[in-house]
C-alpha positions as CSV (number, residue, x, y, z in Angstrom):
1,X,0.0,0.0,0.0
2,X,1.2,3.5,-0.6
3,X,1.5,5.9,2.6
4,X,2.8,8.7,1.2
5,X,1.3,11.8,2.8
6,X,-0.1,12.9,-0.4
7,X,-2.3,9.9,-0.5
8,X,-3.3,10.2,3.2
9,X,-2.5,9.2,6.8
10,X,-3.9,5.8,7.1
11,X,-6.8,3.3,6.2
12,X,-10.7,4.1,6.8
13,X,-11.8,0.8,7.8
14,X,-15.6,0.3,6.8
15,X,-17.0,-1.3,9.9
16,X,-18.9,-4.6,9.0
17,X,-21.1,-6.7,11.1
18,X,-20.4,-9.9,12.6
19,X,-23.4,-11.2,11.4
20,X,-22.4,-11.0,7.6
21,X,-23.5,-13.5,5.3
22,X,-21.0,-14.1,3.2
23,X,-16.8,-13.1,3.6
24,X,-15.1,-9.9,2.2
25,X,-13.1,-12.2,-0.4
26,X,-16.3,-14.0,-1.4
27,X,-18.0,-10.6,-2.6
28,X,-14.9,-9.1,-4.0
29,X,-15.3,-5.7,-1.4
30,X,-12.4,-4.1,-0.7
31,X,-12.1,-4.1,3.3
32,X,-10.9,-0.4,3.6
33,X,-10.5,3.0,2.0
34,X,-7.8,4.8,1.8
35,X,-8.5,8.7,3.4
36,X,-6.9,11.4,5.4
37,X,-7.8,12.1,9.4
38,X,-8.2,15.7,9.6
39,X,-8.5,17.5,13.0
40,X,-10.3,20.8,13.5
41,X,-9.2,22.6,16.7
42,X,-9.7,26.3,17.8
43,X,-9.2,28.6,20.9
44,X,-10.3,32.3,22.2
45,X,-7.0,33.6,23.3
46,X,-6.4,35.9,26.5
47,X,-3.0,37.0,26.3
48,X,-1.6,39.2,28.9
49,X,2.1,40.3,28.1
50,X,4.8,42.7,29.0
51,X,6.8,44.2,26.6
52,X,10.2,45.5,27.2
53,X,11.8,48.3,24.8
54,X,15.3,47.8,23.7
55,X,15.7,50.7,21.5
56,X,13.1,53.2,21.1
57,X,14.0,55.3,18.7
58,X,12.6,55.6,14.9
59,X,13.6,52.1,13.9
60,X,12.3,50.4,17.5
61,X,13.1,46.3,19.5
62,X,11.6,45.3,22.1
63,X,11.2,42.0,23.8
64,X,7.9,40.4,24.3
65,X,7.0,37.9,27.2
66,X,3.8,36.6,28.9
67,X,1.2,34.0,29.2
68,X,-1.9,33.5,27.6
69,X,-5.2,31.6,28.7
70,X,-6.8,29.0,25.9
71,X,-10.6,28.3,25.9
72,X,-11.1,25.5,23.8
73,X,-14.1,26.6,21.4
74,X,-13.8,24.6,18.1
75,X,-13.0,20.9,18.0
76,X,-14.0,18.3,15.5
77,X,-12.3,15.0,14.0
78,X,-13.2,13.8,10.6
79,X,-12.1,11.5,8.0
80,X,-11.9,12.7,4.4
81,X,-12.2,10.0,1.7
82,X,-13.4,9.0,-1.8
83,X,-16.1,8.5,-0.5
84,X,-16.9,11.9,1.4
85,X,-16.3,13.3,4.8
86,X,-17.3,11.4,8.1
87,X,-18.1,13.4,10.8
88,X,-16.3,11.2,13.9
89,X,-17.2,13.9,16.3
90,X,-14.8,15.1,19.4
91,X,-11.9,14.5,20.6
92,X,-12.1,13.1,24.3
93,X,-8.5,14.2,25.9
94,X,-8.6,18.2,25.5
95,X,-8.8,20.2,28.5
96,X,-11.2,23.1,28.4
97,X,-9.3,25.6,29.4
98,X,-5.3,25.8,28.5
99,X,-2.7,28.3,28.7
100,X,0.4,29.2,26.5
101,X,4.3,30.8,27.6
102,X,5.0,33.7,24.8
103,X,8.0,34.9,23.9
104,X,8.5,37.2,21.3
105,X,10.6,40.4,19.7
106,X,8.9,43.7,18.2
107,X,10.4,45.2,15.1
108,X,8.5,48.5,14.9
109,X,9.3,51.2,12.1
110,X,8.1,54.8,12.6
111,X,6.9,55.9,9.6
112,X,5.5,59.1,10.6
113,X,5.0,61.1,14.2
114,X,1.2,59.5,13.9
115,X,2.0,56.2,12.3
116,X,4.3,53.4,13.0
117,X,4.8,50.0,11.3
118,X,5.6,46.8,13.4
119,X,6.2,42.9,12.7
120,X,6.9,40.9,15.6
121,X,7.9,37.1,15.2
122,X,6.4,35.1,18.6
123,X,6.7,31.7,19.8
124,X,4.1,30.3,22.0
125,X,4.1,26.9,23.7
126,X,1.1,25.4,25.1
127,X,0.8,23.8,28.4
128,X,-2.0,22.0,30.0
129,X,-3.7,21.5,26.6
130,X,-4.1,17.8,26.6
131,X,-5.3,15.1,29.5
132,X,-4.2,11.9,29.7
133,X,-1.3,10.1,27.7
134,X,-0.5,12.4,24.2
135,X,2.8,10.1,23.1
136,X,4.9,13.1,23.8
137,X,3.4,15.5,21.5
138,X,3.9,19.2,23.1
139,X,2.0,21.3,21.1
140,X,3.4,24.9,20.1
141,X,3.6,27.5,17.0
142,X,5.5,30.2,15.6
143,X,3.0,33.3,14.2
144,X,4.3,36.5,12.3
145,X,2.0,39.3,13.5
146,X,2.0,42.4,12.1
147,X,0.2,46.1,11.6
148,X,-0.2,49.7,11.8
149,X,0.0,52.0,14.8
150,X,-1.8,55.3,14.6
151,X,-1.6,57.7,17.4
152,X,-4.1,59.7,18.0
Protein backbone atom coordinates (compact mmCIF):
# COMPACT_ATOMS: atom_id res chain seq x y z
CA UNK A 1 0.00 0.00 0.00
CA UNK A 2 1.18 3.48 -0.63
CA UNK A 3 1.54 5.88 2.59
CA UNK A 4 2.80 8.70 1.20
CA UNK A 5 1.34 11.81 2.78
CA UNK A 6 -0.08 12.90 -0.44
CA UNK A 7 -2.35 9.91 -0.54
CA UNK A 8 -3.33 10.19 3.23
CA UNK A 9 -2.49 9.23 6.78
CA UNK A 10 -3.92 5.80 7.06
CA UNK A 11 -6.75 3.29 6.16
CA UNK A 12 -10.71 4.06 6.84
CA UNK A 13 -11.77 0.78 7.80
CA UNK A 14 -15.57 0.31 6.80
CA UNK A 15 -17.02 -1.26 9.92
CA UNK A 16 -18.92 -4.58 9.04
CA UNK A 17 -21.06 -6.69 11.10
CA UNK A 18 -20.39 -9.92 12.55
CA UNK A 19 -23.37 -11.21 11.43
CA UNK A 20 -22.43 -10.99 7.59
CA UNK A 21 -23.53 -13.49 5.25
CA UNK A 22 -20.99 -14.08 3.24
CA UNK A 23 -16.77 -13.10 3.57
CA UNK A 24 -15.07 -9.87 2.24
CA UNK A 25 -13.06 -12.22 -0.38
CA UNK A 26 -16.33 -14.01 -1.41
CA UNK A 27 -17.98 -10.58 -2.63
CA UNK A 28 -14.87 -9.13 -4.03
CA UNK A 29 -15.26 -5.74 -1.41
CA UNK A 30 -12.37 -4.08 -0.75
CA UNK A 31 -12.10 -4.06 3.31
CA UNK A 32 -10.86 -0.37 3.62
CA UNK A 33 -10.54 3.04 1.96
CA UNK A 34 -7.80 4.80 1.78
CA UNK A 35 -8.48 8.70 3.39
CA UNK A 36 -6.90 11.40 5.41
CA UNK A 37 -7.77 12.07 9.40
CA UNK A 38 -8.24 15.65 9.65
CA UNK A 39 -8.55 17.49 13.01
CA UNK A 40 -10.31 20.82 13.53
CA UNK A 41 -9.22 22.63 16.74
CA UNK A 42 -9.70 26.33 17.78
CA UNK A 43 -9.24 28.56 20.89
CA UNK A 44 -10.33 32.25 22.23
CA UNK A 45 -7.04 33.58 23.32
CA UNK A 46 -6.44 35.87 26.55
CA UNK A 47 -2.97 37.03 26.32
CA UNK A 48 -1.58 39.21 28.93
CA UNK A 49 2.12 40.29 28.10
CA UNK A 50 4.77 42.67 29.00
CA UNK A 51 6.83 44.20 26.57
CA UNK A 52 10.17 45.54 27.19
CA UNK A 53 11.83 48.34 24.78
CA UNK A 54 15.35 47.75 23.67
CA UNK A 55 15.75 50.70 21.46
CA UNK A 56 13.09 53.17 21.15
CA UNK A 57 13.97 55.32 18.66
CA UNK A 58 12.58 55.62 14.94
CA UNK A 59 13.55 52.07 13.91
CA UNK A 60 12.31 50.37 17.47
CA UNK A 61 13.12 46.34 19.45
CA UNK A 62 11.59 45.34 22.05
CA UNK A 63 11.17 42.04 23.83
CA UNK A 64 7.89 40.41 24.27
CA UNK A 65 7.00 37.86 27.20
CA UNK A 66 3.78 36.59 28.87
CA UNK A 67 1.24 34.03 29.16
CA UNK A 68 -1.93 33.47 27.61
CA UNK A 69 -5.20 31.61 28.70
CA UNK A 70 -6.78 29.01 25.95
CA UNK A 71 -10.64 28.30 25.87
CA UNK A 72 -11.15 25.49 23.82
CA UNK A 73 -14.13 26.55 21.44
CA UNK A 74 -13.78 24.61 18.14
CA UNK A 75 -13.00 20.91 18.04
CA UNK A 76 -14.02 18.26 15.53
CA UNK A 77 -12.28 14.96 14.05
CA UNK A 78 -13.25 13.83 10.65
CA UNK A 79 -12.14 11.50 7.97
CA UNK A 80 -11.94 12.70 4.37
CA UNK A 81 -12.25 10.02 1.66
CA UNK A 82 -13.38 8.96 -1.79
CA UNK A 83 -16.13 8.53 -0.54
CA UNK A 84 -16.92 11.88 1.36
CA UNK A 85 -16.28 13.26 4.80
CA UNK A 86 -17.31 11.42 8.13
CA UNK A 87 -18.06 13.41 10.85
CA UNK A 88 -16.27 11.17 13.92
CA UNK A 89 -17.18 13.89 16.31
CA UNK A 90 -14.76 15.14 19.36
CA UNK A 91 -11.87 14.45 20.57
CA UNK A 92 -12.10 13.11 24.26
CA UNK A 93 -8.51 14.24 25.87
CA UNK A 94 -8.56 18.22 25.54
CA UNK A 95 -8.83 20.20 28.49
CA UNK A 96 -11.16 23.08 28.41
CA UNK A 97 -9.34 25.55 29.40
CA UNK A 98 -5.26 25.79 28.54
CA UNK A 99 -2.73 28.29 28.73
CA UNK A 100 0.43 29.24 26.48
CA UNK A 101 4.27 30.81 27.56
CA UNK A 102 4.98 33.70 24.76
CA UNK A 103 8.01 34.88 23.90
CA UNK A 104 8.46 37.19 21.27
CA UNK A 105 10.56 40.44 19.73
CA UNK A 106 8.88 43.70 18.15
CA UNK A 107 10.40 45.25 15.10
CA UNK A 108 8.49 48.52 14.90
CA UNK A 109 9.35 51.15 12.15
CA UNK A 110 8.08 54.77 12.60
CA UNK A 111 6.91 55.86 9.60
CA UNK A 112 5.53 59.08 10.58
CA UNK A 113 4.98 61.08 14.16
CA UNK A 114 1.24 59.46 13.93
CA UNK A 115 1.95 56.24 12.26
CA UNK A 116 4.32 53.41 13.00
CA UNK A 117 4.82 50.03 11.29
CA UNK A 118 5.62 46.79 13.38
CA UNK A 119 6.16 42.90 12.69
CA UNK A 120 6.88 40.89 15.62
CA UNK A 121 7.95 37.08 15.23
CA UNK A 122 6.36 35.07 18.55
CA UNK A 123 6.74 31.74 19.81
CA UNK A 124 4.07 30.34 22.03
CA UNK A 125 4.14 26.93 23.71
CA UNK A 126 1.09 25.43 25.05
CA UNK A 127 0.77 23.85 28.40
CA UNK A 128 -1.98 21.98 30.01
CA UNK A 129 -3.69 21.50 26.62
CA UNK A 130 -4.08 17.79 26.62
CA UNK A 131 -5.27 15.14 29.54
CA UNK A 132 -4.16 11.93 29.70
CA UNK A 133 -1.25 10.06 27.71
CA UNK A 134 -0.47 12.39 24.23
CA UNK A 135 2.81 10.06 23.12
CA UNK A 136 4.86 13.06 23.82
CA UNK A 137 3.42 15.47 21.54
CA UNK A 138 3.89 19.24 23.15
CA UNK A 139 1.96 21.32 21.07
CA UNK A 140 3.43 24.92 20.08
CA UNK A 141 3.57 27.48 16.97
CA UNK A 142 5.48 30.18 15.64
CA UNK A 143 3.01 33.33 14.22
CA UNK A 144 4.30 36.51 12.33
CA UNK A 145 1.96 39.30 13.54
CA UNK A 146 2.04 42.43 12.05
CA UNK A 147 0.22 46.08 11.58
CA UNK A 148 -0.19 49.72 11.80
CA UNK A 149 -0.02 51.99 14.83
CA UNK A 150 -1.75 55.28 14.57
CA UNK A 151 -1.57 57.74 17.36
CA UNK A 152 -4.07 59.70 18.00
Amino acid sequence: RDRSPSRGLGDVYKRQSNNSNPSLQERNINPHTLGDLKQQLGFIEVPLEIEYALLDKRFGIHLIGGASSLILNENEVAISSSEGVTNLGKANNLNSVSFSTNLGVGLGYEISEKLDFNVEPTFKYQLNTFSGNTNGFKPYYFGVYTGLNFKF
